[in-house]
N, C-alpha and C positions, 0 to 999 in steps of 0.2 A: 147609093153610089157603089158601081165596081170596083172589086178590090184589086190591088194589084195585079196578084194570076190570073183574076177571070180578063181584066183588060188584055193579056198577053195571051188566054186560052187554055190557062195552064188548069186542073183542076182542082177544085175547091176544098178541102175538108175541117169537121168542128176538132173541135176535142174530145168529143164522145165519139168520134170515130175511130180518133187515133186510141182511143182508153180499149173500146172493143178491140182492137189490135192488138194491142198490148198485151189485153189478159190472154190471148187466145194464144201468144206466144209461150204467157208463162203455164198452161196446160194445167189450171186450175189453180195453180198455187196464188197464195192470199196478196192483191196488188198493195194493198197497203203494209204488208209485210216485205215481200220483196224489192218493193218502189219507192215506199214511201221511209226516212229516215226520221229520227223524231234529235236534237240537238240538245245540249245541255239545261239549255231555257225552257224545255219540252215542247219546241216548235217540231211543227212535223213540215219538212223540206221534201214539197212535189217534183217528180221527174220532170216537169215541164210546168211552164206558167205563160199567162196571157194577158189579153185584155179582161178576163174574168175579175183581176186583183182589182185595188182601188184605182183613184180614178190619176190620170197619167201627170195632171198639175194637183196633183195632192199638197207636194212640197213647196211649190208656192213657189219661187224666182230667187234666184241668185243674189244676195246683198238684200232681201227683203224678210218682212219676219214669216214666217216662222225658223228664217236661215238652215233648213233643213239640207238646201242644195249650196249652202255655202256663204261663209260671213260678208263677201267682197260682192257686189253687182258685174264688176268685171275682172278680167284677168291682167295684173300684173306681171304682164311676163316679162320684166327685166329682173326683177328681186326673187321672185317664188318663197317659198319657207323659209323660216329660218333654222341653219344649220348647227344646232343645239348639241354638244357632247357634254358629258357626264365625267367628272372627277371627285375622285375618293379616294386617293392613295393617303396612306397615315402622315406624312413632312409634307407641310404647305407648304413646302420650298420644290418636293417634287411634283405637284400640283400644277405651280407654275411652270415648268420646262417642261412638260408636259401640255399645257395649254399655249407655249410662246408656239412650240411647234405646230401645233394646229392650226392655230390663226394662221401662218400661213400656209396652209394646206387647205383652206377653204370653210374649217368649222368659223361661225359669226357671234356666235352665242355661246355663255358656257357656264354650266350648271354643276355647282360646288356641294359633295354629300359630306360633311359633320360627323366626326365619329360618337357612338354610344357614349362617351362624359360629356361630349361638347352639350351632345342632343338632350339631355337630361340634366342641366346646367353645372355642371363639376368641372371644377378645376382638376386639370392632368396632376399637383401636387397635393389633390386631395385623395387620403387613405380611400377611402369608400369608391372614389376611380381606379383603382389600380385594373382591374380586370375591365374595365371599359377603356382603355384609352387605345387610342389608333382602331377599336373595333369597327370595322366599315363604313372606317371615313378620313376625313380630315382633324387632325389635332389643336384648335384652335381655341385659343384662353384669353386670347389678350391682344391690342391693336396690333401691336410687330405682327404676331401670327398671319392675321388676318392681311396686313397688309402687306408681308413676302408673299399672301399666295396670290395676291389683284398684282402682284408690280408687275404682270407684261399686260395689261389690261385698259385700256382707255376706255374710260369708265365713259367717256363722254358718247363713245360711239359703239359700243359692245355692248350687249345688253348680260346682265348677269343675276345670276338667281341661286341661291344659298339654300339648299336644304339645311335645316336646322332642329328638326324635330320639334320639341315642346319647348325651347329656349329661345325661338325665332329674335324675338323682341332685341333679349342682349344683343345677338350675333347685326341682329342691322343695324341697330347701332353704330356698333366697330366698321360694318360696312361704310354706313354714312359718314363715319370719322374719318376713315382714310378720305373716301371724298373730299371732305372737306379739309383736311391736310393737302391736299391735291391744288387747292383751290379753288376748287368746281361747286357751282352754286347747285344746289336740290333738283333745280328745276331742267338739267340737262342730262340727270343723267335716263338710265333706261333698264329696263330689267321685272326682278319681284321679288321682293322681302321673303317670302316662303311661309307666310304665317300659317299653318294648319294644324291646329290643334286638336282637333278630332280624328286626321290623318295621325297624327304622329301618335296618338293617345292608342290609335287600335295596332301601328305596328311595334311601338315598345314596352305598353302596359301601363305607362305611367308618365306625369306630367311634373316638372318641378314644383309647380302650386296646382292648386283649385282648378277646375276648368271652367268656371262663372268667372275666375280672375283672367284665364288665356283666353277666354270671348272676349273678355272688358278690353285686354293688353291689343286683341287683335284689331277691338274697334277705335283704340288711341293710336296706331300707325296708320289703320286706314286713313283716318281723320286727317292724320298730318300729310300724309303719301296723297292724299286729294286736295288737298291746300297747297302744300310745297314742292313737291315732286310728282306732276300729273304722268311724268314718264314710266314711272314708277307703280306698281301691284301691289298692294301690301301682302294678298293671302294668296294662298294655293286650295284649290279642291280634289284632293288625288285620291283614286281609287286604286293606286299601286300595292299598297299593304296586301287590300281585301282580294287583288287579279292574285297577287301570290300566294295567300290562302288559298284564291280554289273557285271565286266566288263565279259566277255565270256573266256573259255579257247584261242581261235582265237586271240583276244584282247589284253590276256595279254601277249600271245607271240610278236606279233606284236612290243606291247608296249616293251618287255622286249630286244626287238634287236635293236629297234630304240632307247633305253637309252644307250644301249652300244654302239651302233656306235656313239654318239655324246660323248660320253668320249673318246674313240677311237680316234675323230676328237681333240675334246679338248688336249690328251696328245701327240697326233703325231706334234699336233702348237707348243710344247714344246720339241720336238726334240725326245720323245720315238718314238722307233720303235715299230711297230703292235705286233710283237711278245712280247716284253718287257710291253706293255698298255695293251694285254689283259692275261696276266699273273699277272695283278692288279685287278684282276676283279673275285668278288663271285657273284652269281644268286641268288635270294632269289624268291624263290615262293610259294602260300599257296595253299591246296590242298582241295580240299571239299570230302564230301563221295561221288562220283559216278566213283567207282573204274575205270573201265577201259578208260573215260573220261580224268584221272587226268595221267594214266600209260601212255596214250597217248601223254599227254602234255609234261611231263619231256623228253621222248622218241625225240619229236617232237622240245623241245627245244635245246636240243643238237644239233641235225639235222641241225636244222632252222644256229646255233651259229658259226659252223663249213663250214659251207656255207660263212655266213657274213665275218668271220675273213679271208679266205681266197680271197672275193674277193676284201677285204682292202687291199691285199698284204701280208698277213701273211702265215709261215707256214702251214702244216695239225696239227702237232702236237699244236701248237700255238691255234688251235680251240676247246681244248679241255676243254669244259663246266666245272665248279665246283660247285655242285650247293647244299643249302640248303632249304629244303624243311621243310615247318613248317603246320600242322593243322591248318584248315579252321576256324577262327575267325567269319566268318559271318555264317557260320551251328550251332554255337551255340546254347543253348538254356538255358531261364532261367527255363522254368517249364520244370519239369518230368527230370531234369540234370542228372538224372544218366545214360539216353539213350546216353547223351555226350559221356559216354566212348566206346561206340560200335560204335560213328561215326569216335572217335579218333584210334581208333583200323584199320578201315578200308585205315583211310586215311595214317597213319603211314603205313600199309601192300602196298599200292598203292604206295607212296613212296620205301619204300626197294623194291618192283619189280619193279620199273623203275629205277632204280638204282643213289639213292639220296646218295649224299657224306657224309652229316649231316642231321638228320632230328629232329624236336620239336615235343611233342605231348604236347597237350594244355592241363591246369588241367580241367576238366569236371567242374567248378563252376568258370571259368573265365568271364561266362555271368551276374553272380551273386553280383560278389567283386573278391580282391583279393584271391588268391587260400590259403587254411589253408595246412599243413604239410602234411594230409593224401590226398589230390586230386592231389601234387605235387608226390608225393609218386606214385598212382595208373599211374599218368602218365608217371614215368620212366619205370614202372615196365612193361607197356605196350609195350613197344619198349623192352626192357630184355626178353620179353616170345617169340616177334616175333623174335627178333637175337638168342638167347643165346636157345630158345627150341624149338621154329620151321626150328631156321636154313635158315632162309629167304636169308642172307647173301651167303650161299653157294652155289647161283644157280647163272650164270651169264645172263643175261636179260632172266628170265625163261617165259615171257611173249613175245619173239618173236617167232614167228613162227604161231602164233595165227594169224587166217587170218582178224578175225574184229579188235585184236589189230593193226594187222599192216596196214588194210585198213586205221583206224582211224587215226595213227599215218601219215599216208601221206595225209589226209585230213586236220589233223590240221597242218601241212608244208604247203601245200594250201593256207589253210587259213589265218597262221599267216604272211607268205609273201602278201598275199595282204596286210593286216593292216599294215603294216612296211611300203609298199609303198605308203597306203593313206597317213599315216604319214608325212613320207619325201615329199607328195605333199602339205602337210599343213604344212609345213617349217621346218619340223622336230621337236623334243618332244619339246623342249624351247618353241617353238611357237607353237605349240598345246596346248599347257597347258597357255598360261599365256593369249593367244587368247579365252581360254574357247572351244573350237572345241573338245578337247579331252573330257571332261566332261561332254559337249552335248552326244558325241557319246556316252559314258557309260551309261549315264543315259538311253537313248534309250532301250539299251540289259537290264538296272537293273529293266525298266519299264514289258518287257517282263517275267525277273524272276519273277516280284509282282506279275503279271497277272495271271501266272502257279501255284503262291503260293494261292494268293487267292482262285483259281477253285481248290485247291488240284490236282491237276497235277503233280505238285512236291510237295507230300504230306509231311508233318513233324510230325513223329513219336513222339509221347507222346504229340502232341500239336495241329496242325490239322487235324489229326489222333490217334486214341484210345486215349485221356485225359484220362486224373485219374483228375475227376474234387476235388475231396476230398483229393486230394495228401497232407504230409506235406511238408510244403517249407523249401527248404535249406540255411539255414539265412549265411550268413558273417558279421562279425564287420563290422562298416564302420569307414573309420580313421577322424582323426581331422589333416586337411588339415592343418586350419589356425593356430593351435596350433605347428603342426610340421615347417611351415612357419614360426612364430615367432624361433622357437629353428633353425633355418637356418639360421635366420638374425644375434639372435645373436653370431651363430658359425663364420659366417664368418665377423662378425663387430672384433669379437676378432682375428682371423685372419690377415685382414686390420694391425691392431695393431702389431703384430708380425711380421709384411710383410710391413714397409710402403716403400714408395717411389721405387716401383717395376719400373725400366727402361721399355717402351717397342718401345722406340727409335727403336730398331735394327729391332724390328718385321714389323713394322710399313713401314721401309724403306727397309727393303730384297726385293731382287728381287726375284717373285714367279713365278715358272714352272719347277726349275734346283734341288728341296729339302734345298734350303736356306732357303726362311720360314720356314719351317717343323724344321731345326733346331735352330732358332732360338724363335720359339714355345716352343720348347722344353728348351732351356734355359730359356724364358721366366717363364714357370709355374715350373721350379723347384727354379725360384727364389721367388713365391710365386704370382704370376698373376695369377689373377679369368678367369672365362670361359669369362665372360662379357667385362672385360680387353682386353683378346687378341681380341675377337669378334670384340669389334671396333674399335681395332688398323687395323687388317686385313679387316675392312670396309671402315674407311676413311669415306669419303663425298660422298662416292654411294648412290644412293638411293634403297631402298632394293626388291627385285623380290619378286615380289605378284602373283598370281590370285585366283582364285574359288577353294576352299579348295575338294579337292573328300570328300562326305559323308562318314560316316564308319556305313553302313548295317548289320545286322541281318535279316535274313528270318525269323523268328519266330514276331520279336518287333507288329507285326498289330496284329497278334492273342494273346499273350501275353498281350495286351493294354485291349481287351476285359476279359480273365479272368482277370486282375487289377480291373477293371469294378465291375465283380462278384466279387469282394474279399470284396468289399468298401459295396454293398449291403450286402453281409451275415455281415459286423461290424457292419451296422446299424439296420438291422432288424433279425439278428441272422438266417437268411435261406439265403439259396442263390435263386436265381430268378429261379422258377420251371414254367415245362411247363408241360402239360397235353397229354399225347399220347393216341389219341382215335384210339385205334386198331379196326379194322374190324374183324368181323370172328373168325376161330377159331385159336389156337396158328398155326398150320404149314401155314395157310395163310397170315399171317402177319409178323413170327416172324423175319425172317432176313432183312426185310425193317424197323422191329422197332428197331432191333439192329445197323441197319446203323444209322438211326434217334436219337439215344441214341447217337451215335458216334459224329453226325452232329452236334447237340445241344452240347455236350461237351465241345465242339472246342470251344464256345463263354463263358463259363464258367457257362453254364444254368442243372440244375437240370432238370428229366426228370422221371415222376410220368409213370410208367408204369403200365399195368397189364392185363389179359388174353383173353381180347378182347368184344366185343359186339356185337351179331346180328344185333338189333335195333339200330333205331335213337332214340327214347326214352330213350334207355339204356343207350347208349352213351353220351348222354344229361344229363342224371341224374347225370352218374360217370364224367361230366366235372365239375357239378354246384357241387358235393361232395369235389373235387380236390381244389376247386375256394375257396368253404367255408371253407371247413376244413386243407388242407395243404397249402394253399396262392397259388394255380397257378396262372399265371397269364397271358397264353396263350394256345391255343391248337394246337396238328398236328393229320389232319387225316390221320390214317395209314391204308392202307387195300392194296388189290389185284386191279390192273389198272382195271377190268371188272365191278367190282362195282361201280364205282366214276361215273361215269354218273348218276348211278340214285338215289343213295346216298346223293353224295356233296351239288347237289340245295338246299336239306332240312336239311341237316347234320349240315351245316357253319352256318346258320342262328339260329338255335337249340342251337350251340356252345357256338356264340356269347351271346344268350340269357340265358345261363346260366350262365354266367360271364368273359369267354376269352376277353379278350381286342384285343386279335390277333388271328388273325387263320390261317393258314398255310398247308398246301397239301404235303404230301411227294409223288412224281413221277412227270412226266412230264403231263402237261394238255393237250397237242395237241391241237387238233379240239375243246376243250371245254373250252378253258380257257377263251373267253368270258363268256360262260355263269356259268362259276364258281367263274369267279373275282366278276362277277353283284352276286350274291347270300352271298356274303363277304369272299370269302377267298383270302387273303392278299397277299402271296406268297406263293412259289412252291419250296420244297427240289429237286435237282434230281441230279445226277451224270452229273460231267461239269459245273453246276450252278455257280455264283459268290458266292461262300459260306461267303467269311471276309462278302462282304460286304450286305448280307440277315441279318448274325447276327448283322452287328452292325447295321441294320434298327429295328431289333426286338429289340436290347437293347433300343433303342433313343425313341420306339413307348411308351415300357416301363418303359421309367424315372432309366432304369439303368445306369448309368454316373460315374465314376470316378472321 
């Protein structure tokens, strides 16, 4: 059969024609070096793809398994995702006016984050909380808590989901208590209890008990959450910890199958069937901006999930993924933050095309402080313009058929089954994580992100790339922790008082796996039982699962540390640390090397004295020791065309120096000469590829700018 052009007459060509092309362009140099890019997964991403990939119904059909193209057979285009926000301010009270507003502004769902006592089961008036309390979340001990921060919330029609770290169990409890103070029977409400104890175990290092006890605890809420509450999730599978660590898209799927099949394993020792254990189960994953990387992932983890379940023994249908997908916390940034909205923008659209069930967009000033009114604002409204005006919603996986999508997407299948089978050969997630094995491995991949960030490889927009070194900063309040901790202790000392002598007998002695604990949790904190209470009634004398806490990364934090750097100098000397750009030539000989150079110096948060070049070394010389005297530089870069520098630089740098630079610096590559241009004093070399973090922070340390 003719192909399209030959029907029209247009002519024909393979890919080995366009490849001869190609190279003949690059004039010998290496195609798979200049062409070919290799990604953090070690996939290597060709300039062009075809029908060569796999085959174009790889993924199989819409709402069918392998759900690779998408959980749904069709498109729902009245509802689309759900519009899920994120709160964790320290007063459950602000929580709530903060979420009354939303609802009406369009968010439908809303996802509560637990501060460090709550998550670790401590009571806010217990000693050993004092330094956890309000840390990166909600302050919640006891039902009032709990239920000032649900009272704008109609449980019946809002779907709600409680991060809770390793305490999960207590905290839905108190959830289900207010419910049931409400009136609201089990079976209407909507949401997910947050149970993931393997998650919470790698991002805070420790569990209030045992983790054989938070497998048992997690398969007595599944148990009840599929009996009495089928609207209802009992656990979570989130790969947000290990995305903030560092870990690879490969990685966190790996990770993200190997957490489910050990709950899987955990609720099947408790008598649920496969189909019934994994119909308790939400996916959380966080997405960064490198779109088709991230479409690949969700794509890929469907894939991967529908695979697993089935060869537990489960259903097809039974394999069908639910997943939440939330903005990348480690893309962040705190300078230039209003580029945040255009990463949140990307990663939100990467989401709705790979077909996320609920998705988060982060407020743009969450790298800063808590989010103020209008950054929660722009970030509903962000997902509102994609659903509600682009219509993202109405296309069903409009990103398959794309042959690099679907390459990719079967590469990270690849990939993430190996990592699932390293995994399970390191004893599976328990014992990866609390052996430290897993942590190694991540660190490894987040050493290689440093490395890419450093050299600007993976450059960061407003930060090590094109600064606004003069920008103004976007300030947030910062709260009064210990203040808000004392008004917690004595809310719930008065509590205690109103509440004493709470039984938790029954809790204590449930047999857990069948939803007996779950409901006797539940009796418990509507009789007035703290989080802390049930915590160690359901711990007992275990001793509690520790290891190596996963870091929580930012890509920006090393070049962010240096402007801090620059911040501290311009307080104290009213300038910030300038440098002297000795241009060569005339302007079209120099000027887009000084504008890189402007850019490069940026990054570290250094001022940068330009102006229209110099023929002479003399000249040059004069305008450094003018720059030196009269506006404080306090370093120089020779800027010019690579043909000069040979016979320039020997007399140039010495010239420099003598007119007052403290440092002196070469923008391009030295080659053949950098002996004899380091012997003549130039310090370092700008060039594309270079370790730029760490050039500036030698120029800041050479001079005395320090933080």
């Amino acid at each position: 059969m003719a192909s399209d052009d030959q029907a029209v007459g247009l002519p024909t060509h393979s890919y080995e024609d366009w490849r001869t092309a190609a190279e003949e362009t690059l004039r010998g140099a290496p195609f798979d070096k200049k062409l070919v890019t290799r990604t953090h997964e070690g996939i290597a991403v060709q300039p062009v793809y075809g029908p060569s990939g796999p085959p174009a119904d790889g993924a199989g059909m819409p709402g069918l398994a392998p759900f690779t193209r998408g959980g749904e057979p069709v498109v729902d285009s009245q509802r689309g995702w759900d519009l899920r926000q994120h709160y964790g301010y320290a007063e459950p009270e602000a929580n709530a006016r903060a979420l009354a507003l939303d609802l009406g502004r369009g968010v439908s769902s809303a996802w509560f984050q637990l501060d460090a006592a709550s998550r670790r089961g401590r009571d806010h008036d217990d000693t050993s909380s004092l330094a956890l309390a309000g840390q990166g979340g909600a302050m919640v001990a006891c039902l009032e808590d709990l239920r000032a921060m649900l009272a704008p919330v109609d449980l019946a029609t809002v779907p709600v989901s409680i991060d809770a770290g390793g305490c999960a169990l207590p905290v839905a409890a108190l959830h289900l208590a207010v419910a049931g103070l409400r009136g609201l029977e089990p079976g209407v409400l909507q949401g997910s209890l947050g149970m993931d104890p393997l998650s919470a175990l790698a991002a805070d290092g420790e569990l209030p008990g045992s983790l054989g006890a938070a497998l048992d605890q997690l398969s007595d809420l599944a148990a009840w959450c599929s009996a009495d509450a089928p609207g209802v999730r009992a656990a979570h599978v989130s790969t947000v910890p290990h995305h903030r660590a560092g870990a690879s898209a490969g990685q966190e799927l790996g990770i993200a199958m190997a957490t489910g099949i050990a709950y899987l394993r955990a609720m099947g020792a408790h008598g649920l069937s496969v189909d019934r254990a994994a119909s308790q189960l939400q996916f959380v994953f966080a997405l960064r901006a490198d779109l088709f990387m991230e479409v690949a992932k969700l794509r890929a983890a469907r894939s991967l999930w529908a695979r697993v379940v089935v060869a537990c023994g489960g259903s097809d249908q039974a394999g069908r993924m639910v997943i939440h997908a939330s903005s990348s916390p480690a893309d962040r940034t705190a300078r230039d933050p209003w580029v945040n909205l255009l990463r949140t923008t990307t990663e939100c659209f990467s989401a709705a095309v790979a077909g996320a069930d609920s998705i988060h967009a982060g407020p743009f000033d969450e790298a800063i402080g808590l989010p103020d009114d209008f950054s929660r604002r722009i970030a509903a409204n962000t997902q509102l313009l994609l659903r509600e005006e682009s219509h993202l919603h109405a296309v069903t996986d409009p990103a398959g058929g794309s042959w690099y999508i679907e390459e990719l997407t079967d590469r990270l299948i690849q990939a993430g089954w190996a990592e699932l089978q390293a995994i399970e050969g390191a004893g599976g997630m328990g014992a990866a994580l609390t052996s430290g094995w897993l942590a190694d491995r991540i660190a490894a991949t987040a050493a290689g992100r440093a490395k890419a960030v450093a050299k600007r490889i993976d450059p960061i927009t407003g930060v090590s790339e094109f600064p606004n070194v003069g920008e103004e900063p976007v300030v947030r309040d910062e709260v009064d922790l210990d203040y808000l901790a004392d008004l917690a202790g004595c809310a719930l000392a008065a509590w205690r008082a109103d509440h004493p002598m709470v039984s938790l007998e029954a809790l204590a002695e449930a047999s857990v796996g069948q939803g007996l604990a779950t409901r006797a949790a539940i009796q418990a904190a509507a009789n007035g039982a703290t989080v802390g209470a049930m915590a160690q009634a359901l711990r007992g004398d275990a001793e509690p699962a520790r290891c190596q806490a996963l870091p929580s990364l930012r890509q920006a934090q090393a070049y962010e540390a240096l402007r801090d750097a620059s911040d501290a100098w311009l307080a104290e000397h009213g300038r910030r640390p300038r440098v002297f750009l000795a241009n060569l030539g005339p302007i079209p000989k120099h000027r887009v090397r000084a504008l890189w150079c402007g850019n490069f110096l940026g990054a570290g948060g250094f001022e940068v004295l330009g102006n229209d070049g110099f023929d002479t070394i003399e000249q040059a010389a004069a305008g450094c020791a003018s720059a030196v005297r009269e506006q404080g530089a306090l370093a120089a870069v020779i800027c010019g065309p690579d043909p000069v520098y040979p016979d320039m630089v020997p007399a140039l740098a010495p010239a420099l120096r003598a007119a007052g630079a403290q440092r002196v610096l070469m923008a391009g590559r030295p080659g053949a000469h950098q002996a004899a241009f380091e012997q003549a004093g130039v310090d370092g070399f700008l060039f594309l590829g270079c370790d730029v973090l760490a050039l500036l922070a030698t120029l800041q340390r050479h001079l005395g700018v320090q933080a």
